[in-house]
C-alpha positions in Angstrom: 85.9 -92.5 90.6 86.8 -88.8 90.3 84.5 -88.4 87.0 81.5 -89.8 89.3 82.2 -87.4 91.9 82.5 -84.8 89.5 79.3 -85.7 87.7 77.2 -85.5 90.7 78.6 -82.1 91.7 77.2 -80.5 87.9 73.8 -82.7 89.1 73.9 -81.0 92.2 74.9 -77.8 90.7 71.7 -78.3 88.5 69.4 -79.2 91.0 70.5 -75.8 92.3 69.7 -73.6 90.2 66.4 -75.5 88.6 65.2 -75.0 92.6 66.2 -71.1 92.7 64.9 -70.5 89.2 61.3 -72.1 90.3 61.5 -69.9 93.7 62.4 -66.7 91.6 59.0 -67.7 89.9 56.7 -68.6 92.5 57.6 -65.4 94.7 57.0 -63.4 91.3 53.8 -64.9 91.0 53.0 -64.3 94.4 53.8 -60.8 94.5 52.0 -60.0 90.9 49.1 -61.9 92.6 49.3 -59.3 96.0 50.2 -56.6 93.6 47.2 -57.4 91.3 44.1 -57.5 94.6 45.4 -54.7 96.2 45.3 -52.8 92.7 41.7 -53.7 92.5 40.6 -53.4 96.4 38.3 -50.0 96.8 39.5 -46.9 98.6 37.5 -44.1 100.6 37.2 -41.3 99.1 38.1 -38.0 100.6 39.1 -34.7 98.8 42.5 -35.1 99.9 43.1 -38.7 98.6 41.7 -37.9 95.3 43.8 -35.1 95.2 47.0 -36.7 96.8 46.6 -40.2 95.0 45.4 -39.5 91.4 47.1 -42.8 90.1 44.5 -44.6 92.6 41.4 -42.3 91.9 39.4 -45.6 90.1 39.5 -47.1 93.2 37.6 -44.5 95.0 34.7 -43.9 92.5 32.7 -46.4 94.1 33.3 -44.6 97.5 32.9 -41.1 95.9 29.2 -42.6 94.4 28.1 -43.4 97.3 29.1 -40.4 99.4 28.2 -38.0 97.3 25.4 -36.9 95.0 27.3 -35.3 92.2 24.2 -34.9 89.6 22.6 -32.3 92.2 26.1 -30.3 92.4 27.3 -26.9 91.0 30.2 -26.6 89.1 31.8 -24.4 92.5 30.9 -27.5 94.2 32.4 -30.1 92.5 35.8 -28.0 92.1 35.8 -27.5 95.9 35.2 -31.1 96.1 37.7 -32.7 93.4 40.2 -30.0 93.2 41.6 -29.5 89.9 44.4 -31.4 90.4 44.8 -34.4 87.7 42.1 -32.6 85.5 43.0 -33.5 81.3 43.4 -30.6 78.9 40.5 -28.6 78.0 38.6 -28.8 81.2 36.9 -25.8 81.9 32.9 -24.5 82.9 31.5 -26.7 80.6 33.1 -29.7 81.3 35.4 -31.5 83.7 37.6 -34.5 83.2 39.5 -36.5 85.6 42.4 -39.2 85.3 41.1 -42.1 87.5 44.2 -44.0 87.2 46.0 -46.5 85.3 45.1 -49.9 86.4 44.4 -51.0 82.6 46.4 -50.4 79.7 44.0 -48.0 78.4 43.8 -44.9 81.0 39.9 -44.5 82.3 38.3 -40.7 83.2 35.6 -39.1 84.9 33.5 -36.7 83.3 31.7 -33.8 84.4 29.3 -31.5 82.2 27.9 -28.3 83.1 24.9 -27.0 81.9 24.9 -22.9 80.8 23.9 -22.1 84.7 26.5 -24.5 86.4 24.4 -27.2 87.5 25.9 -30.7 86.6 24.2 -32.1 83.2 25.8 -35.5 82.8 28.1 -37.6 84.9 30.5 -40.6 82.9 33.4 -42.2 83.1 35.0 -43.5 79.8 38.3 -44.2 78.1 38.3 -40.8 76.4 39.0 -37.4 77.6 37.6 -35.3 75.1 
């Protein structure tokens, strides 16, 4: 009688930690699943978000698009407007590149050229800084 009583303890036992292991997953899943919309949910843009949040600066091109005509800036304009905070090596007059972020594996950036009197030439946003 004892080894019955001492079997269904190690079932119970089991039953435990098969339910806490599935629980463990399901609230994994469900947090990589909030984690993962609010990761891809747009932001406003304002000069001080882009500044202040450059890890989240993909989510705000959309907002920045629309707010804002960029191709009828100046290059003064565009560095009162974006800063030159999160800017990649080698930016300068001619050009200006910004990190947008890292919500994919390969990091995304925003690219401004200049023309030889400071009016914006090209806008793009690609996986290369250079």
């Amino acid at each position: 009688m004892k080894e019955v009583g001492q079997n269904m303890n190690k079932a119970t036992k089991g039953v435990i930690i098969i339910s806490i292991i599935v629980l463990v997953l399901f609230l994994g899943y469900k947090a990589l699943t909030v984690y993962e919309y609010n990761s891809h949910t747009p932001l406003e843009f304002t000069p001080e978000a882009w500044n202040e949040h450059i890890w989240q600066r993909e989510r705000m091109l959309d907002s920045l698009k629309s707010k804002y005509d960029l191709g009828s800036m100046k290059y003064d304009q565009i560095v009162e407007l974006l800063g030159t905070n999160g800017i990649a090596d080698g930016s300068g007059k001619s050009r200006m590149t910004y990190y947008t972020g890292k919500s994919t594996a390969i990091p995304q950036f925003l690219s401004i050229d200049f023309d030889e009197d400071g009016n914006v030439a090209a806008i793009m946003i690609s996986t290369r800084s250079d």
